[in-house]
ZAGU-558375 format. One record per residue (C-alpha): x, y, z; residue in one letter. Coordinates in Angstrom, 3 decimals, padded with zeros to 6 digits. Example, Ala and Ser with C-alpha at 12.3 -4.5 7.8 and 13.67 -1.06 7.14 Angstrom:
BEGIN
u: 012.300, v: -004.500, w: 007.800, res: A .
u: 013.670, v: -001.060, w: 007.140, res: S .
***
This chain:
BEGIN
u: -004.548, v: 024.988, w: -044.862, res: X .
u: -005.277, v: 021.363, w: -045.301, res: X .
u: -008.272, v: 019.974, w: -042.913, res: X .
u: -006.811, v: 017.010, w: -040.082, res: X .
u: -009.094, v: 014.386, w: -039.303, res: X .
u: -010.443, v: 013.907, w: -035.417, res: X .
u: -007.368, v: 011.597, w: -034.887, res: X .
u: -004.893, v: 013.962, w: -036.378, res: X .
u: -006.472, v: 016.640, w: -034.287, res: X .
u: -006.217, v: 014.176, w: -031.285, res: X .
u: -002.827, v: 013.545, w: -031.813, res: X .
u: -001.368, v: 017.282, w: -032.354, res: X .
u: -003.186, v: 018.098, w: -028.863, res: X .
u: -001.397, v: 015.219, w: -026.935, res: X .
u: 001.937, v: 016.101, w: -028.341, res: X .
u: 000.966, v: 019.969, w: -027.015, res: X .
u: 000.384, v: 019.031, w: -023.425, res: X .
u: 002.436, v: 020.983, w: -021.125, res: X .
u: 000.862, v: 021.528, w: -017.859, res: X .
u: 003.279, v: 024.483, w: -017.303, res: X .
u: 001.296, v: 026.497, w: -019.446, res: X .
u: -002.198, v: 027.980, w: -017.943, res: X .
u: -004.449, v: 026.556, w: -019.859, res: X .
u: -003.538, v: 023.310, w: -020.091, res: X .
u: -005.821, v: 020.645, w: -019.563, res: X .
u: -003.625, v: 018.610, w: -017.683, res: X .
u: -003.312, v: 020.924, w: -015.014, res: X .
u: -007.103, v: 019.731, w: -014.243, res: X .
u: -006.233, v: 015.888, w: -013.977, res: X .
u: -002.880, v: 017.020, w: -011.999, res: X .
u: -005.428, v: 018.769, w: -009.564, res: X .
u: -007.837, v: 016.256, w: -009.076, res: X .
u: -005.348, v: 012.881, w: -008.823, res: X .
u: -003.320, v: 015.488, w: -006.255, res: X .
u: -006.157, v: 015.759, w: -004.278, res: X .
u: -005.637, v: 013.128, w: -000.444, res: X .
u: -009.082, v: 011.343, w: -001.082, res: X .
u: -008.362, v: 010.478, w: -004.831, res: X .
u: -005.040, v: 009.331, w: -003.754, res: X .
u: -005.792, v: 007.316, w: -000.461, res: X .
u: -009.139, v: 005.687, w: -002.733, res: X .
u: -006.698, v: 004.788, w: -005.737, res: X .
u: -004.338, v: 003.260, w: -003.189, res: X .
u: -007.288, v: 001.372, w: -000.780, res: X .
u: -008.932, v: -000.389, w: -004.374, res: X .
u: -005.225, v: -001.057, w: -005.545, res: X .
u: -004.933, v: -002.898, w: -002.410, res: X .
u: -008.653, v: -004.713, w: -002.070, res: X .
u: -009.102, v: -003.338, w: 001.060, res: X .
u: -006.005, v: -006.053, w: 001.969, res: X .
u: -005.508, v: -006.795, w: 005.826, res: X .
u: -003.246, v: -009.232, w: 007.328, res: X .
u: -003.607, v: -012.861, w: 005.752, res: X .
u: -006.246, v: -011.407, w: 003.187, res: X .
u: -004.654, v: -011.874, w: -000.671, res: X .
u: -007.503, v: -010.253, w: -002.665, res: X .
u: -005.041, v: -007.516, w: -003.889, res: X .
u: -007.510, v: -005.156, w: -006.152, res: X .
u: -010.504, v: -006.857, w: -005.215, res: X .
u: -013.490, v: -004.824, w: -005.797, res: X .
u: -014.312, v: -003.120, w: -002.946, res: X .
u: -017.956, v: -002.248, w: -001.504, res: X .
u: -018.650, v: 001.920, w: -000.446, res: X .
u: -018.953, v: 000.952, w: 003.212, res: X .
u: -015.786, v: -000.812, w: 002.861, res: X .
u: -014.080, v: 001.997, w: 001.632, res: X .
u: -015.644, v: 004.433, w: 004.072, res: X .
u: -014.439, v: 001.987, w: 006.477, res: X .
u: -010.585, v: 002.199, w: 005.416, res: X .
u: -010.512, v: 005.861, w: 004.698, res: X .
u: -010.793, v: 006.761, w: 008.395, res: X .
u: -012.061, v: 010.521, w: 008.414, res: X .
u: -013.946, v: 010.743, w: 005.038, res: X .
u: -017.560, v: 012.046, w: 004.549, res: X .
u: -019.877, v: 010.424, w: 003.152, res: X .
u: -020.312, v: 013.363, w: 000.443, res: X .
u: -016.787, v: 013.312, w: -000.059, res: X .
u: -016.508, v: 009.476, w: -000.933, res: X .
u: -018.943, v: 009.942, w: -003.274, res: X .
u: -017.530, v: 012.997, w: -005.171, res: X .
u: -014.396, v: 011.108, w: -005.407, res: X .
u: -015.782, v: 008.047, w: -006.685, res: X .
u: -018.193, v: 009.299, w: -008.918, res: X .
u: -015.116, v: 012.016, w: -010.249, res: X .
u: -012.750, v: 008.647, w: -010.393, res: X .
u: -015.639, v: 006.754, w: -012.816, res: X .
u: -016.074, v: 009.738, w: -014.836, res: X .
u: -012.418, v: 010.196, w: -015.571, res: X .
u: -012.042, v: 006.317, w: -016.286, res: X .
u: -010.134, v: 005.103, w: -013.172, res: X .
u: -012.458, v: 002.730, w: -011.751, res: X .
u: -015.726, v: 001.103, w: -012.776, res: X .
u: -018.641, v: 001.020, w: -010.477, res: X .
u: -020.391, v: -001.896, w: -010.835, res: X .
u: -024.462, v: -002.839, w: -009.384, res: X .
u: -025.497, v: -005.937, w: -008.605, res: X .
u: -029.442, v: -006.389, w: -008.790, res: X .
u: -029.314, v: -008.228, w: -004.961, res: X .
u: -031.693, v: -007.551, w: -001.810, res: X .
u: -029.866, v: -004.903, w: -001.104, res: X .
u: -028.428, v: -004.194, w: -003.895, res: X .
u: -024.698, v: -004.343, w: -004.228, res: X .
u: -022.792, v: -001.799, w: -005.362, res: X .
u: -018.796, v: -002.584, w: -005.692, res: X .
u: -016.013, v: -000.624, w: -007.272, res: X .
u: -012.541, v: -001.810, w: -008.645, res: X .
u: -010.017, v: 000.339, w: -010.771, res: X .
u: -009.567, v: -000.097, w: -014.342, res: X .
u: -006.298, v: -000.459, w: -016.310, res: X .
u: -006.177, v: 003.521, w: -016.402, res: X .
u: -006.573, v: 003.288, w: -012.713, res: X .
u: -003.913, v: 000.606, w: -012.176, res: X .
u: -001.764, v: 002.616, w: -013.885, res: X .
u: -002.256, v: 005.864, w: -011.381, res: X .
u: -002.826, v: 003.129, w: -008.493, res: X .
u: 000.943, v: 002.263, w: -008.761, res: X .
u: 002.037, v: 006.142, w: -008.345, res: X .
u: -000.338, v: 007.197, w: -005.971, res: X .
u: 000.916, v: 004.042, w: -003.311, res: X .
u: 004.144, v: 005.254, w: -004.054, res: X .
u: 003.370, v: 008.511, w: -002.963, res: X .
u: 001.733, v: 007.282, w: 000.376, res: X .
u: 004.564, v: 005.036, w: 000.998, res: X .
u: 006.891, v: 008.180, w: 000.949, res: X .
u: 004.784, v: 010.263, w: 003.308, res: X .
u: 004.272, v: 007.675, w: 005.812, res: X .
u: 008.005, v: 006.647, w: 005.540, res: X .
u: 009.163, v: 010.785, w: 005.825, res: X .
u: 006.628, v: 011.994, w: 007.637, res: X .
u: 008.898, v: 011.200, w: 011.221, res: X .
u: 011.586, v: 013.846, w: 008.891, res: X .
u: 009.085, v: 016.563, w: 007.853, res: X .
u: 007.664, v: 016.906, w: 011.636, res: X .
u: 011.467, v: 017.489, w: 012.555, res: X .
u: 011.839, v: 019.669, w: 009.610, res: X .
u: 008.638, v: 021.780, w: 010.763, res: X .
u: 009.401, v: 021.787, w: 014.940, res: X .
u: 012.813, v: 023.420, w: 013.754, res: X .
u: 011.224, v: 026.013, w: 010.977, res: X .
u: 008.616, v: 027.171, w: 013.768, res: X .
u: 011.296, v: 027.300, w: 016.193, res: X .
u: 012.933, v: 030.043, w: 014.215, res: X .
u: 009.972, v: 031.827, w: 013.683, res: X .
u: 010.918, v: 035.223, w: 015.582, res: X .
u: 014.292, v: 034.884, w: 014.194, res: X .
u: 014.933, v: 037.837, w: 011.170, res: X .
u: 015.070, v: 036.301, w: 007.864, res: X .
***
């Protein structure tokens, strides 16, 4: 049996990702860039934290910035998900030696790539969302019906 090199190695393990089988890897990054605080982050440092008449599309953005735009999230959850996002390589968190100091994070291309998907992905639930209420009022309504 001839011995592969770390690259060869590399490469036959990419070609065998299938996140349909149990142990895949994958199915860990699947799970984590499913999860609503890695998506609405990825999407909220896509955007730069971009209001009306601001153009700084994926500006870095500051924590309390963040915690600002992501309405609802703990402080210990912001930073699991940020420091989870740096470790995986989808954003870079940068410090600035000021008084305070500043601490700013922006995506990376890896990140940009997700970014893209995950907006996509908000985009469809606020644009359906009106459709799945409907969808659910009916469901319930059936309830005590026999299936």
């Amino acid at each position: 049996m001839p011995t592969m090199t770390a690259a060869e190695r590399r490469a036959q393990e990419k070609r065998e990702y299938d996140a349909f089988l149990a142990g895949c890897p994958s199915r860990l990054l699947l799970d984590r860039v499913s999860d609503k605080w890695v998506a609405l982050v990825l999407a909220a440092l896509g955007e730069g934290g971009q209001r009306p008449g601001d153009t700084r599309a994926g500006a870095p953005m500051r924590y309390s910035e963040l915690a600002r735009r992501l309405a609802g999230v703990s402080q210990k959850m912001l930073t699991q998900t940020l420091r989870t996002l740096e470790r995986d390589g989808l954003l870079t968190r940068t410090v600035t030696p000021t008084v305070p100091v500043t601490v700013t994070y922006e995506l990376t291309g890896l990140g940009h790539s997700l970014q893209g998907l995950m907006r996509e992905v908000k985009a469809w639930a606020e644009r359906h969302m009106d459709d799945v209420l409907a969808n659910r009022e009916e469901y319930d309504s059936r309830a005590g019906e026999v299936r």
